[in-house]
C-alpha positions as CSV (number, residue, x, y, z in Angstrom):
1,X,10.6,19.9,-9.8
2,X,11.9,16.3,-10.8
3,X,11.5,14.8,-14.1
4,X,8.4,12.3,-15.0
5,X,8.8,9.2,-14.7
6,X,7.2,5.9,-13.8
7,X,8.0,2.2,-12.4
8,X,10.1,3.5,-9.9
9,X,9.9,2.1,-6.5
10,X,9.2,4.0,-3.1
11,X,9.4,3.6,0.6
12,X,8.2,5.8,3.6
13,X,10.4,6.7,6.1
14,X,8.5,7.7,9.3
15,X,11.3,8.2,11.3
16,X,13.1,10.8,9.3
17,X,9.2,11.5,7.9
18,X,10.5,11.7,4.4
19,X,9.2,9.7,1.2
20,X,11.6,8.3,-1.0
21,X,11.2,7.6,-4.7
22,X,14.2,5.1,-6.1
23,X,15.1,5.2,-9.6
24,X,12.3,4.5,-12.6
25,X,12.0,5.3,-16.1
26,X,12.1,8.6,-17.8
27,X,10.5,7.7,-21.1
28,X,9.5,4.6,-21.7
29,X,12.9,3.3,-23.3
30,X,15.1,1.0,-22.2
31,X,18.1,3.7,-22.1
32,X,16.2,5.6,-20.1
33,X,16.3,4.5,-16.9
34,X,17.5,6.8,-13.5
35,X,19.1,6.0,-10.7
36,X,18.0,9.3,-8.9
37,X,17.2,9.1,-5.4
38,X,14.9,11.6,-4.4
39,X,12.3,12.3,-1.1
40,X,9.3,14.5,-0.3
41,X,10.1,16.2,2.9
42,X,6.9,15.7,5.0
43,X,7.4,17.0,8.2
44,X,5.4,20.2,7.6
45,X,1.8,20.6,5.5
46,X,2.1,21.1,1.9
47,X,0.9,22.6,-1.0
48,X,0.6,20.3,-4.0
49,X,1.7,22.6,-6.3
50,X,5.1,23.3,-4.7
51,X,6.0,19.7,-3.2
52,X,8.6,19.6,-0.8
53,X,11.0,17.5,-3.1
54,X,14.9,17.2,-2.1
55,X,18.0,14.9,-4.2
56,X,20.0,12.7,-1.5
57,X,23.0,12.5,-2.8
58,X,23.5,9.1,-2.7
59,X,22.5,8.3,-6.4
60,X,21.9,4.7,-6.6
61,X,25.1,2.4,-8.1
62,X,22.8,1.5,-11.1
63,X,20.0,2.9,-12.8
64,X,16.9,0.6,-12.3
65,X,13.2,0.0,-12.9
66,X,10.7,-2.4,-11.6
67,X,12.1,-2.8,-8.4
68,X,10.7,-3.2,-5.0
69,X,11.9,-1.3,-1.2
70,X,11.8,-1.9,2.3
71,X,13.1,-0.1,5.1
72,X,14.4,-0.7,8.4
73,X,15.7,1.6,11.5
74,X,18.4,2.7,9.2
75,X,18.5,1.3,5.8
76,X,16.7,0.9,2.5
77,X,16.9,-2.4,1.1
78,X,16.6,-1.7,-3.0
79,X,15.3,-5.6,-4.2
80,X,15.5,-6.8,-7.7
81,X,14.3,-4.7,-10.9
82,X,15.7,-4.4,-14.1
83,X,19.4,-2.6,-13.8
84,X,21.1,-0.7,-16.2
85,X,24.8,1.1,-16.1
86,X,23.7,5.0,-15.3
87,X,26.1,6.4,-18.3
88,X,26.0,3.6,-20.8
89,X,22.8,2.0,-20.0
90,X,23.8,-1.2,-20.6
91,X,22.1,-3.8,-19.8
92,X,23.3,-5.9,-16.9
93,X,21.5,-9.7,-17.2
94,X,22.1,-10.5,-13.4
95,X,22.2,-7.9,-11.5
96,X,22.6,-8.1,-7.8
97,X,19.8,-9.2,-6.0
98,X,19.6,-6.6,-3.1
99,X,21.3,-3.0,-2.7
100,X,21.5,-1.8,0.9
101,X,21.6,2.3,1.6
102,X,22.6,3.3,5.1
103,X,20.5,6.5,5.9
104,X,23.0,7.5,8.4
105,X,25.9,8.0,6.3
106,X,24.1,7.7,3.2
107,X,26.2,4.9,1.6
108,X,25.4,2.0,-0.8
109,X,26.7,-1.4,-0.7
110,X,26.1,-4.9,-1.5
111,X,25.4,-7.0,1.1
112,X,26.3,-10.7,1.9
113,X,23.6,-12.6,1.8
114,X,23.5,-16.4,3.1
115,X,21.8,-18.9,1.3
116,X,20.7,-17.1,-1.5
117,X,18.0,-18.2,-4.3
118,X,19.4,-18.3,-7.2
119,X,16.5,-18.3,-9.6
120,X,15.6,-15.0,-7.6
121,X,18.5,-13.4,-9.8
122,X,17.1,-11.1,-12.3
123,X,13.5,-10.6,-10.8
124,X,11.7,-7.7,-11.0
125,X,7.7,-6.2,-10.9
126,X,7.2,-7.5,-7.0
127,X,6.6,-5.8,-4.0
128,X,8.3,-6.5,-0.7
129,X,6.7,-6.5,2.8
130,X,8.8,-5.8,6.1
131,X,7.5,-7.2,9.3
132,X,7.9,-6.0,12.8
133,X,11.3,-8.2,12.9
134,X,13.0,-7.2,10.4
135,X,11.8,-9.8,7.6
136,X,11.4,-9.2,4.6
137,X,8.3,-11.4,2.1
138,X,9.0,-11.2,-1.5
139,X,6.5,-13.4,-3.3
140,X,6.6,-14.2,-7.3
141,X,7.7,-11.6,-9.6
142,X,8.7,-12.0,-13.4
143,X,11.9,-12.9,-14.5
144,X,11.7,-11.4,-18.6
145,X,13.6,-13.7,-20.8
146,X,12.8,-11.2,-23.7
147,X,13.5,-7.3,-23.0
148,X,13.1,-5.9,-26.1
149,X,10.5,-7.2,-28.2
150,X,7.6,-9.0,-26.4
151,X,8.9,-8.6,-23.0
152,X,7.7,-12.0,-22.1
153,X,9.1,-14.1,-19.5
154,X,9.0,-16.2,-16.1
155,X,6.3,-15.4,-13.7
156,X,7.5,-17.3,-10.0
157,X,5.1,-18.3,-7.2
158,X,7.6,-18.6,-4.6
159,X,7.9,-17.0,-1.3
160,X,11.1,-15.7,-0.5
161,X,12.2,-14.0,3.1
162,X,15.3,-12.2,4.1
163,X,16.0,-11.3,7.6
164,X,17.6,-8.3,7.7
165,X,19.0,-8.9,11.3
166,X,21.2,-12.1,10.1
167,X,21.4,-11.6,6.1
168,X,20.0,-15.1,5.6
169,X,17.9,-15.7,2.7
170,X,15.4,-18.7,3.0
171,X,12.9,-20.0,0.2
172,X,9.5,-22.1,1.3
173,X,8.5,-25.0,-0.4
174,X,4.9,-24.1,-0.3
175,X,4.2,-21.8,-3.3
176,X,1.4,-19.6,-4.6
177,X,0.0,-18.8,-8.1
178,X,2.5,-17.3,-9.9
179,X,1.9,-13.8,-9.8
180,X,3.6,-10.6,-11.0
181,X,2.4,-6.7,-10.7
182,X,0.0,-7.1,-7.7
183,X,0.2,-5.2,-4.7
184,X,1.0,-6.8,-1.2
185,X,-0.2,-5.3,2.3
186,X,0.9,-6.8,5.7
187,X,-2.3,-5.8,7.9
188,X,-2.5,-6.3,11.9
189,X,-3.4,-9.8,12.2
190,X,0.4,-10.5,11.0
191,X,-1.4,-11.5,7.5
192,X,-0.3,-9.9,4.0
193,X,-3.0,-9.3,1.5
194,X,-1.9,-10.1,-1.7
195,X,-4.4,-8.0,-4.4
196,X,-4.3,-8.1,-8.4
197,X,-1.4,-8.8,-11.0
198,X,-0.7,-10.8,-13.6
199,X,-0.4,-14.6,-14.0
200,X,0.4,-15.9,-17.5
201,X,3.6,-15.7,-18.8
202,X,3.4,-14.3,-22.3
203,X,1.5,-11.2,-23.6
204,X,-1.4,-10.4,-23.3
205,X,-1.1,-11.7,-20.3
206,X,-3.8,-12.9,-17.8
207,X,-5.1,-10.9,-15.2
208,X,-5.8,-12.7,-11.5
209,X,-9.4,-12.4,-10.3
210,X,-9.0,-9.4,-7.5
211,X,-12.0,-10.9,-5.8
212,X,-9.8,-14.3,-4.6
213,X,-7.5,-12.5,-2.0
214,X,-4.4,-14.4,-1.5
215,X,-3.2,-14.1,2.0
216,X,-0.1,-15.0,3.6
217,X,0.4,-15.8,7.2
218,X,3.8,-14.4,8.2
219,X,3.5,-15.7,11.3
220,X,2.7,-19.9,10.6
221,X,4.1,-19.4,6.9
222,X,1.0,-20.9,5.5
223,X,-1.2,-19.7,2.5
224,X,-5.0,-19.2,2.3
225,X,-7.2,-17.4,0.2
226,X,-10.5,-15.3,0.6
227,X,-13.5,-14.8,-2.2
228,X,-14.8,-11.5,-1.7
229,X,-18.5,-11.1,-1.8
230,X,-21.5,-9.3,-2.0
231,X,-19.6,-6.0,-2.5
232,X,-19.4,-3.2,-5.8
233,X,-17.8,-5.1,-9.1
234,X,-13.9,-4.2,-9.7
235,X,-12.1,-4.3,-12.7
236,X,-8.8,-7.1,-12.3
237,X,-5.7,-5.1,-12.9
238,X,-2.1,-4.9,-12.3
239,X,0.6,-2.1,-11.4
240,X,-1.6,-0.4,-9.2
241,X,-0.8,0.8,-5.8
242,X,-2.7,0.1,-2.1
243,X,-2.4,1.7,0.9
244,X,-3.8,0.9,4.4
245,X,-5.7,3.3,6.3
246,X,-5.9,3.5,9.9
247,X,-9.5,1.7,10.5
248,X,-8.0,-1.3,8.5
249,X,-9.5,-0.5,4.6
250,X,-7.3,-0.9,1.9
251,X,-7.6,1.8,-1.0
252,X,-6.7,0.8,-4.2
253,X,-6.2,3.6,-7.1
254,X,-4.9,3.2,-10.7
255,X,-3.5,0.1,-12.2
256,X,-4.3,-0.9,-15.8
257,X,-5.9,-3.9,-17.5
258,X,-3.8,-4.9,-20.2
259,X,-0.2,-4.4,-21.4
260,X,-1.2,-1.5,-23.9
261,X,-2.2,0.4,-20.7
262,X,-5.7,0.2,-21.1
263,X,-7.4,1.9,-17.6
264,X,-8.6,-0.5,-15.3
265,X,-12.0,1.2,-14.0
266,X,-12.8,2.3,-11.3
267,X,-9.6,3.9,-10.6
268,X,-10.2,4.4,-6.9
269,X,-11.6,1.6,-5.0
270,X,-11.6,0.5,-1.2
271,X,-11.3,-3.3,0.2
272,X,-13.3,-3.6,3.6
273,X,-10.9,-6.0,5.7
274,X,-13.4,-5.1,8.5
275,X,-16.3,-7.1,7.6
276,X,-15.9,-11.3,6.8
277,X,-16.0,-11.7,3.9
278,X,-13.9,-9.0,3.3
279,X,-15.9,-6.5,0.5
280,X,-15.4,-4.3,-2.5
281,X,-16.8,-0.6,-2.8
282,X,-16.5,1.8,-5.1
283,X,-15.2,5.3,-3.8
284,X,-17.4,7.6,-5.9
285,X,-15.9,11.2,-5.0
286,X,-15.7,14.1,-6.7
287,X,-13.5,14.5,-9.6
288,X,-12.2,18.0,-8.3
289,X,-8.3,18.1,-8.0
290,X,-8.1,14.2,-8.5
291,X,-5.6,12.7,-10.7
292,X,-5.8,11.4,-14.4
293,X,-5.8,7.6,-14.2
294,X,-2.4,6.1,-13.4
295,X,-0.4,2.9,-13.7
296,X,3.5,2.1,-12.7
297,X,2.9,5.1,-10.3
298,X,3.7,5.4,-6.6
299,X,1.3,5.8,-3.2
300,X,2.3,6.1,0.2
301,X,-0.1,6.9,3.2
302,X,0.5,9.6,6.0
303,X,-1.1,11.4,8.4
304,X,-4.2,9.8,6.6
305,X,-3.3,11.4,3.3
306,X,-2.6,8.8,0.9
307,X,-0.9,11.0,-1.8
308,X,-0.2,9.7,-5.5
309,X,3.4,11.0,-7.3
310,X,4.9,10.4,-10.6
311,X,3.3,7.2,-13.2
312,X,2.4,6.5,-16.5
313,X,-1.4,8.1,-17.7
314,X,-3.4,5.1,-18.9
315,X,-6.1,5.2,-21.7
316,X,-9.8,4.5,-21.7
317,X,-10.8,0.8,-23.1
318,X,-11.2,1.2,-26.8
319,X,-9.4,4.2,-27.4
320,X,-6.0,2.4,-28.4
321,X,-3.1,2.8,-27.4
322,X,-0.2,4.6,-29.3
323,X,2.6,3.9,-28.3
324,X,3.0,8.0,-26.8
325,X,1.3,7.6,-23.0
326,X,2.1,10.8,-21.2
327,X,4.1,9.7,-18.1
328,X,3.2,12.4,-14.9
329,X,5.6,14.5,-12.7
330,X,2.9,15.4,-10.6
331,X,1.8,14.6,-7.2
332,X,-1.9,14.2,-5.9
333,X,-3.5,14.2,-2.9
334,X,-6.7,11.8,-1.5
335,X,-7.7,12.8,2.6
336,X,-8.7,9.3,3.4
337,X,-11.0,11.0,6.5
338,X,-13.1,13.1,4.5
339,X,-12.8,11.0,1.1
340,X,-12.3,13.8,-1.5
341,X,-8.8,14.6,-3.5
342,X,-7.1,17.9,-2.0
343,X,-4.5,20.3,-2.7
344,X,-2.6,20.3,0.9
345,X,-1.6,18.3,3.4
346,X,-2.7,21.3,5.7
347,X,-6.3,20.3,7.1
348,X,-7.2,23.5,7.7
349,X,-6.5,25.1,4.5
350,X,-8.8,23.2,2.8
351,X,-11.6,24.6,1.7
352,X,-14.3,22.1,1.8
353,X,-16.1,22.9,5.3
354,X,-16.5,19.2,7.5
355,X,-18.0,19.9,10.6
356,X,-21.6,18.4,9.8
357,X,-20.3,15.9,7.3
358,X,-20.2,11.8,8.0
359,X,-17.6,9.4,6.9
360,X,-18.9,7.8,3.8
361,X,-17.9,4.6,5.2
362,X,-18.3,3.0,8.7
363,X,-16.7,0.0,9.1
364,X,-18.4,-3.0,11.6
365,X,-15.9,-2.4,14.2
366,X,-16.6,1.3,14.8
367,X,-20.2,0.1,15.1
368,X,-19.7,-2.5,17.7
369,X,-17.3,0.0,19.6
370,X,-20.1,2.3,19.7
371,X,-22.8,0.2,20.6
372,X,-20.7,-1.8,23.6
373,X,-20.3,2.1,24.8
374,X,-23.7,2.6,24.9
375,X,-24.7,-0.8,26.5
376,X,-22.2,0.6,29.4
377,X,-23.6,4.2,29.7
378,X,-27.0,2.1,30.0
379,X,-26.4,-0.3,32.6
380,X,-24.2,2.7,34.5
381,X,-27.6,4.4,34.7
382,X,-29.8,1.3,35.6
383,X,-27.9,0.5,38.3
384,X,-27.4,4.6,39.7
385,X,-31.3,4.5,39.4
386,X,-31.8,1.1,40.7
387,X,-29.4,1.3,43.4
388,X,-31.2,5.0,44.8
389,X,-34.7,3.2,44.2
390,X,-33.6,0.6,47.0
391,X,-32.0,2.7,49.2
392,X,-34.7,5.6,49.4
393,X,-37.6,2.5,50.3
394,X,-35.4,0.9,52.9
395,X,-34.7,4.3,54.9
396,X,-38.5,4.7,54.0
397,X,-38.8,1.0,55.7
398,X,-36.5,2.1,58.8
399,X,-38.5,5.6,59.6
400,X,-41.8,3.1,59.6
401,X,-39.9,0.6,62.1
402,X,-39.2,3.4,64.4
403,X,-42.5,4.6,64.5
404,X,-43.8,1.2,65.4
405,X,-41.2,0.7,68.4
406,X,-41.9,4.4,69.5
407,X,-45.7,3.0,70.3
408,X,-44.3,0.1,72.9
């Protein structure tokens, strides 16, 4: 089994079907950073009490935290974070902006990059977003100008995009709110959601509202934003994690709501895209085989399984924090069809029978699929009834005309 850790960085391959967690922090100090590259095998069901968890071998060339991935057809892209020397940890101030791994021979390099943004050097706590073209959308992050004592330092707004197929690096003039520690979610209207984080630049820090979505067009390169409404109340937050189910929700778990991490409650919520405005709801599901509340953790979403590994255990509000928050080596499971936490990716092994149960949640579109199939079952049947209602009275008509002639 690996070692805890949290604020690493992880990215889903679903060509090789593995899951690949990239470097984070073993204890909380700053010489304790990995550059371990590791993956959950996923291409059977398992149990999550012996996780398929493998080492590649291709240990990454520095040890880093608060980074951000991406992947294409045959490479990770590692992007920003805080980069130490693996054997000294020394601190390296500007660290190269991107590290590219080559799956296929399992080699890290540097890559040229065209046009670079300078003030990107150094920039760390963001989350990347690959579109179907090979661009890559990195918007704010935190630049710390002070890593030791009150961690404090620049929090961008800028949106920054590398295409992977020519290496060029482009910066738009159009910014956002600063933001740092959210969570970003390209969805299939080309838009990404932009949820949470942090938007001051000093401790303690203040928290964006996570009922104004930001939302980024990739496609026009313009920025909007949507007020949520009429939905359950969330707590704002920052270092969680999203994932996007298949009927378009978002679920959000974890996250924390200050820099003492204090537990941002409810830890798992759920963001109806589906209905205009888009909602909040609570996912109130049994506690059974569900995770302690989490922050700096990773989540990934397959087969409909949105499992949970590694992160830093958060306290309740009021309780203080010590300075000695237990960091997790564990992974967890959440079955997004049947919303309850499990302990296998193998459907039928769980034991919870299904047959006769509903979805919690059924979203507008579902409904309107539905009810168009019943309006065409319906007029099918008019019609098959309508149609043999004229046809039986017009031969009924013809036998009556023949009987008429046959009196001539």
């Amino acid at each position: 089994m690996p070692q805890q850790r949290f604020l690493q960085t992880s990215v889903l391959d679903n060509d090789r079907v593995r899951w690949y967690i990239l470097g984070g922090n073993f204890d909380g100090q700053s010489t304790s950073d990995l550059n371990e590259v590791l993956y959950l095998d996923l291409s059977k069901p398992f149990n999550i009490s012996l996780p398929p968890w493998n080492r590649d071998l291709s240990t990454i060339p520095f040890a880093v935290e608060l980074s951000t991935a991406c992947i294409t057809s045959s490479s990770i892209f590692l992007i920003g974070g805080e980069m130490h020397d693996p054997i000294s940890q020394t601190l390296y101030p500007l660290p190269p902006p991107v590290l590219k791994l080559n799956l296929t021979n399992s080699s890290w390099t540097i890559p040229n990059i065209t046009g670079m943004n300078n003030s990107f050097l150094g920039r760390q706590t963001l989350q990347a977003v690959v579109d179907d073209t090979g661009k890559i959308f990195l918007n704010g992050g935190l630049n710390l100008t002070d890593h030791v004592v009150q961690f404090t330092g620049i929090i961008f707004g800028d949106m920054n995009i590398l295409d992977t197929n020519t290496m060029t690096w482009s910066t738009l003039p159009i910014q956002s709110i600063p933001m740092t520690g959210y969570t970003a979610t390209l969805i299939n209207t080309g838009e990404i959601l932009y949820i949470g984080g942090e938007s001051e630049n000093t401790p303690p820090g203040t928290l964006i509202d996570i009922n104004q979505i930001h939302i980024f067009n990739t496609k026009s390169l313009i920025w909007s934003t949507m007020s949520t409404n009429g939905g359950d109340k969330i707590s704002n937050r920052f270092r969680h994690t999203a994932v996007l189910t298949q009927n378009g929700t978002i679920i959000i778990f974890g996250g924390q709501s200050s820099t003492n991490y204090i537990q941002a409650p409810p830890d798992l919520v759920m963001l109806d895209t589906n209905v205009y405005p888009m909602k909040w709801r609570i996912l109130n599901v049994s506690s059974t085989n569900a995770p302690p509340s989490l922050t700096c953790h990773s989540a990934t979403l397959f087969d409909n399984f949105m499992i949970i590994a590694f992160g830093k255990i958060t306290v309740a509000s009021g309780n203080g924090y010590t300075g000695s928050a237990k960091l997790s080596s564990k992974i967890y499971v959440f079955d997004t069809l049947n919303n309850e936490w499990v302990t296998s990716t193998n459907r039928t092994s769980n034991s919870t029978n299904h047959n006769n149960k509903l979805p919690n949640i059924i979203s507008n579109s579902q409904i309107s699929v539905v009810i168009i199939l019943f309006i065409v079952i319906g007029l099918i049947i008019f019609f098959t009834i309508a149609g043999a209602l004229i046809y039986r009275k017009y031969r009924i008509y013809s036998m009556k005309e023949k009987l008429s002639e046959s009196f001539y």
